[in-house]
C-alpha positions as a Python dict, from the first residue, in 0.01 Angstrom:
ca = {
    (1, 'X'): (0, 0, 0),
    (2, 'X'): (-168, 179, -288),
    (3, 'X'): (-529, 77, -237),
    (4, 'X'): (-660, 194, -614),
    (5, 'X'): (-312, 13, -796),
    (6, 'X'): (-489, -303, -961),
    (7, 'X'): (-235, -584, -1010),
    (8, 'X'): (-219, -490, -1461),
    (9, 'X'): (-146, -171, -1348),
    (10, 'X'): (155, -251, -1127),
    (11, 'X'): (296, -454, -1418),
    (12, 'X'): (278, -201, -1667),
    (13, 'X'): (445, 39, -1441),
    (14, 'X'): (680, -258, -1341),
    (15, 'X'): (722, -275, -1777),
    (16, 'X'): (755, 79, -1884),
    (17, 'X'): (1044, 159, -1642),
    (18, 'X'): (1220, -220, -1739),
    (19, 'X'): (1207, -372, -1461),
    (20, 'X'): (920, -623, -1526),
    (21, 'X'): (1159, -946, -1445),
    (22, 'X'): (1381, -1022, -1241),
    (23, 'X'): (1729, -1021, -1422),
    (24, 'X'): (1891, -1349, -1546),
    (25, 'X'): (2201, -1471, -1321),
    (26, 'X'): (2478, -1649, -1530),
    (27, 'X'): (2442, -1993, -1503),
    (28, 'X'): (2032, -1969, -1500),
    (29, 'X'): (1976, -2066, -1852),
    (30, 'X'): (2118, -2391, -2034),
    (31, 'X'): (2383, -2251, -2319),
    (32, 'X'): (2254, -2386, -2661),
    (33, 'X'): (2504, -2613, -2809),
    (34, 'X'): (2522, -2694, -3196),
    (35, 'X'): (2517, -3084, -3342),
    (36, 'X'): (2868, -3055, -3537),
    (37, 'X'): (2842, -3083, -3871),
    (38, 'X'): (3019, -3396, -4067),
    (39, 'X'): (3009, -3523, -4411),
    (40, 'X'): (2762, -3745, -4524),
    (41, 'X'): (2815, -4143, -4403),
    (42, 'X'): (2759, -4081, -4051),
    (43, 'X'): (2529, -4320, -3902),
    (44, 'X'): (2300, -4357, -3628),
    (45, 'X'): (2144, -4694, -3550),
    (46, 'X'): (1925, -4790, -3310),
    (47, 'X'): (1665, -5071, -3204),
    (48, 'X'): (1298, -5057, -3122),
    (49, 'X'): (980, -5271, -3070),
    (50, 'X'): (714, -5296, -3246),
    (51, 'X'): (377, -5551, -3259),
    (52, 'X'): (172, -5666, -3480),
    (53, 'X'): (-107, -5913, -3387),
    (54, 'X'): (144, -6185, -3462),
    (55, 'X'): (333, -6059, -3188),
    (56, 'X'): (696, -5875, -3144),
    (57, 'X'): (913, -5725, -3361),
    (58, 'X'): (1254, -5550, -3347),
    (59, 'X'): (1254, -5287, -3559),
    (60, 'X'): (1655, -5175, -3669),
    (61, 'X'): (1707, -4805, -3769),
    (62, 'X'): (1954, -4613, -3931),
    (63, 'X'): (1936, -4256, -4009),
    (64, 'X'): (2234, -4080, -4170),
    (65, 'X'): (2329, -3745, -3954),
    (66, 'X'): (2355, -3566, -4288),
    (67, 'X'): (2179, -3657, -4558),
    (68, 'X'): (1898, -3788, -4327),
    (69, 'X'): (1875, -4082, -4564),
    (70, 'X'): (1687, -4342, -4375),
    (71, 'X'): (1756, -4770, -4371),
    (72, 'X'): (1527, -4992, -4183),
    (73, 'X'): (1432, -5393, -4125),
    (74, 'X'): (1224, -5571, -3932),
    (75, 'X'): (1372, -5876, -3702),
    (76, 'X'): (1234, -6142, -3538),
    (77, 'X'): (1547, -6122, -3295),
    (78, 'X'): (1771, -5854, -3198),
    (79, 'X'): (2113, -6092, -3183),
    (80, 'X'): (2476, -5988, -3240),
    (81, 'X'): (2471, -6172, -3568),
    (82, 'X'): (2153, -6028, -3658),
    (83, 'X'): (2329, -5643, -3652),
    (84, 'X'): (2645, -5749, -3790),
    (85, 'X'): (2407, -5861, -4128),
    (86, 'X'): (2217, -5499, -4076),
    (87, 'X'): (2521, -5272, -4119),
    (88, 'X'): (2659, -5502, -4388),
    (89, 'X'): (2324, -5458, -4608),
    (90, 'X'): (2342, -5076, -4516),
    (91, 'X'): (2706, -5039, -4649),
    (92, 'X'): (2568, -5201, -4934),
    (93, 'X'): (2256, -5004, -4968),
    (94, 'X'): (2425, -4630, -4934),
    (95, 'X'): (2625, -4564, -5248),
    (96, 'X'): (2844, -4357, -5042),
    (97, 'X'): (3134, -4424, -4801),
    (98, 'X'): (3014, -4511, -4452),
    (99, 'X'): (3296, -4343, -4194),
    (100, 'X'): (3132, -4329, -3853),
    (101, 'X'): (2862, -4523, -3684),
    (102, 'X'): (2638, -4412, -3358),
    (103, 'X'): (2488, -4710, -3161),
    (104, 'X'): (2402, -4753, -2765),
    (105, 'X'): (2609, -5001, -2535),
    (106, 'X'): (2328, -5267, -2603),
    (107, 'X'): (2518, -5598, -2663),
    (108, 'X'): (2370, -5651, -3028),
    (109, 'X'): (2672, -5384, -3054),
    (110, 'X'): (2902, -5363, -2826),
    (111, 'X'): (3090, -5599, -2544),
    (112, 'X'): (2925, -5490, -2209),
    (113, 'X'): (3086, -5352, -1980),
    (114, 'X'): (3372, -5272, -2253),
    (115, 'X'): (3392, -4888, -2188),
    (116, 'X'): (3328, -4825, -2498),
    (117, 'X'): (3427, -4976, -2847),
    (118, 'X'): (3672, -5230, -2901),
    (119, 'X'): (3728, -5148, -3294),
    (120, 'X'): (4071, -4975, -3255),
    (121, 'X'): (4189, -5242, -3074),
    (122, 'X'): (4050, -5486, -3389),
    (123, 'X'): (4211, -5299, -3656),
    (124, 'X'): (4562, -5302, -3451),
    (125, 'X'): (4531, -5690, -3410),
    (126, 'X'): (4418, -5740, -3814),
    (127, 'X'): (4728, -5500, -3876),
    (128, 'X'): (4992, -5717, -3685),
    (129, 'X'): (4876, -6031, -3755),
    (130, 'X'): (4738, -6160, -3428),
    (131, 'X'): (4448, -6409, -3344),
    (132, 'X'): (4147, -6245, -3123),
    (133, 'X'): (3818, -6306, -3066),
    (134, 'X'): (3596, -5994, -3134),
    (135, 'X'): (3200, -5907, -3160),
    (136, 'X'): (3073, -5919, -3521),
    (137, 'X'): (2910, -5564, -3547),
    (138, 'X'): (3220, -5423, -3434),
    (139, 'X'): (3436, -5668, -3628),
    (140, 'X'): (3231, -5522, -3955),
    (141, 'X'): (3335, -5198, -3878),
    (142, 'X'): (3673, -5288, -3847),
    (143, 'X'): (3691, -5428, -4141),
    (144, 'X'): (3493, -5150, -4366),
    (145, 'X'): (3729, -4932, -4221),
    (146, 'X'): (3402, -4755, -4033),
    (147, 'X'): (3475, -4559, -3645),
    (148, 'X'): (3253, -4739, -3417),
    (149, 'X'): (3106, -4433, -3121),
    (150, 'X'): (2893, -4537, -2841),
    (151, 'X'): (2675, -4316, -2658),
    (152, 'X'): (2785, -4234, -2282),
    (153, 'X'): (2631, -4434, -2012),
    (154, 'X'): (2283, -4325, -1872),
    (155, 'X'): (2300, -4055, -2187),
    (156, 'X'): (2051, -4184, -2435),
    (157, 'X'): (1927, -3890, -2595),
    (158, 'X'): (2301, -3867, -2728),
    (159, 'X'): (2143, -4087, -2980),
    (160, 'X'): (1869, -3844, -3032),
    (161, 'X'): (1833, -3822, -3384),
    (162, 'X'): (1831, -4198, -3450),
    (163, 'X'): (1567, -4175, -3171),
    (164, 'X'): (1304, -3922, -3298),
    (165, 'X'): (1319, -4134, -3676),
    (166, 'X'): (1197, -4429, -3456),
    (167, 'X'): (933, -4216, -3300),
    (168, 'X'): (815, -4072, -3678),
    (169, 'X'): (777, -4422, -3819),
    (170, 'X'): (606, -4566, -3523),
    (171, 'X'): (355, -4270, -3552),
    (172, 'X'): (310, -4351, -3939),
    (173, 'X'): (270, -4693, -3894),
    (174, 'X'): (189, -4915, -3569),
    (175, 'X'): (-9, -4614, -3401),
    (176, 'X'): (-152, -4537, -3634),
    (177, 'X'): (-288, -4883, -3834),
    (178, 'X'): (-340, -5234, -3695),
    (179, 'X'): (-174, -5523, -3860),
    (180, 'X'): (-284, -5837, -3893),
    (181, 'X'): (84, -5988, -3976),
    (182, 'X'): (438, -5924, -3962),
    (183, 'X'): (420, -5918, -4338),
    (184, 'X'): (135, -5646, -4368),
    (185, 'X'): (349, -5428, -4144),
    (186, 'X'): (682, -5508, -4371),
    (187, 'X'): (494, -5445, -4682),
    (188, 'X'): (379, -5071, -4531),
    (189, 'X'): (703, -4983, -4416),
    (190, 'X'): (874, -5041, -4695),
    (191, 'X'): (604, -4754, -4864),
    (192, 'X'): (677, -4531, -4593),
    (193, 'X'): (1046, -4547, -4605),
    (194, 'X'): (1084, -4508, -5017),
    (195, 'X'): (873, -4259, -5001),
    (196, 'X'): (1064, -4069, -4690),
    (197, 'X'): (1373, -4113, -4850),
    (198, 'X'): (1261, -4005, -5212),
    (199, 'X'): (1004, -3796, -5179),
    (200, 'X'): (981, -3605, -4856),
    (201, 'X'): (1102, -3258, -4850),
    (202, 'X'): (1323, -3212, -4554),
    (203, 'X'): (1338, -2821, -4383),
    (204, 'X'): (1677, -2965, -4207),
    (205, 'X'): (1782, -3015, -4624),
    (206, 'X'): (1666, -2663, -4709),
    (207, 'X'): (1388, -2837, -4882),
    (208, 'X'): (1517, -3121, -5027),
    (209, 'X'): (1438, -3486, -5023),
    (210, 'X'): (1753, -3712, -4892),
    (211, 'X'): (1779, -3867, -5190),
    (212, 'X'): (1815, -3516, -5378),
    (213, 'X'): (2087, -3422, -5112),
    (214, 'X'): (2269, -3707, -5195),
    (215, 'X'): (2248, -3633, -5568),
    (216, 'X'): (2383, -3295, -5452),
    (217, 'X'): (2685, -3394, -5274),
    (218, 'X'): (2804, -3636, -5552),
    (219, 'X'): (2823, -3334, -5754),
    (220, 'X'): (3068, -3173, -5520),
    (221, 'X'): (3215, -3449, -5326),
    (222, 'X'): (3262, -3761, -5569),
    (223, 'X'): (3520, -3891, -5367),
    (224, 'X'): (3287, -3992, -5064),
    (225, 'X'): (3110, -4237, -5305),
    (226, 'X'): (3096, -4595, -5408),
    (227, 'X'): (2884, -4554, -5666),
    (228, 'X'): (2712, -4268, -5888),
    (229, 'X'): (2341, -4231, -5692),
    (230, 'X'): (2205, -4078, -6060),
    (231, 'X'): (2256, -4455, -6174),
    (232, 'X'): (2143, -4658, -5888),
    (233, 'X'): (1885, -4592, -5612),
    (234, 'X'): (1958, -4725, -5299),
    (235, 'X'): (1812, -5040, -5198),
    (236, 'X'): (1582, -5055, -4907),
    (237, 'X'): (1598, -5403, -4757),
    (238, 'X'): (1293, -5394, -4493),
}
């Protein structure tokens, strides 16, 4: 023992000659993966909760991977049929080309207990002619020609991005204000979603809004889209 070596002393030394850590073992530290990129018209949708002081609301998300262009409404219920309608107002909403859609294994989008989606196996029954029965969200993807992912079981943060959009509006809105009605809270929302989609400026978009990156990839990729987004803005059905 050195009886005059003060602890800062002994780490200094520890510093200067580079051993002030132990070193890392392979394996210690989680590898950083990267979200792969895609083209814009990939989806993720979710469903949350929200309350006003007339009581509960489900609250349906979408948030486009890419573009981050945002699409939300406010149910009463959180049916099958009730999803089916909400992907078939956001086809029609996005003047772009919808190819993939992100959802959990909740049963306002998938069969339970399924494994997974059922759409391949929908578009191979339409395609030979047979009868089936088949869950309407899915059925809608089928026929918009849109690949239906689920996350993996007990993995919900696969759905992350869909996830933290929920969190943002819930911070802008019912923790934020109290509502009185299911109306007042409609009426807000629908604020705070034009004005996220058409006038926020996004770092993730090198500073652009989502609209603006849309405008941006109809310039170079015309053949993702429906419709020209300079000539229509895209409806926001709250």
């Amino acid at each position: 023992m050195i009886p005059h070596l003060t602890r800062s002393s002994l780490h200094r030394c520890l510093q200067r000659h580079g051993i002030g850590r132990l070193p890392d073992v392979e394996g210690d530290r989680p590898t950083k993966r990267k979200f792969r990129s895609y083209p814009i018209g990939y989806f993720h949708i979710d469903v949350a909760e929200v309350r006003t002081e007339q009581g509960k609301l489900h609250m349906f998300v979408a948030i486009d991977r890419t573009s981050k262009f945002a699409f939300v409404e406010l149910h009463e219920k959180a049916t099958i049929a009730v999803s089916r309608d909400f992907l078939l107002r956001l086809i029609a909403a996005v003047p772009y080309k919808i190819h993939t859609v992100l959802t959990d294994n909740g049963i306002q989008f998938t069969t339970p207990g399924a494994g997974g989606s059922a759409v391949p196996l929908i578009k191979e029954a339409i395609a030979n002619g047979e009868r089936f029965r088949a869950h309407a969200f899915e059925y809608a993807c089928a026929i918009n020609d849109i690949e239906h992912r689920t996350t993996k079981a007990r993995h919900p943060w696969t759905n992350g991005q869909v996830e933290r959009m929920n969190r943002t509006i819930k911070d802008a809105t019912v923790k934020r204000f109290y509502y009185e009605s299911h109306d007042q809270l409609r009426s807000h929302l629908s604020d705070f979603v034009a004005a996220y989609n058409f006038a926020r400026r996004l770092k993730t978009l090198n500073g652009l809004t989502p609209y603006e990156f849309i405008c941006k990839a109809w310039a170079t990729q015309p053949e993702r889209f429906r419709l020209n987004p300079l000539q229509q803005m895209p409806g926001l059905n709250i």
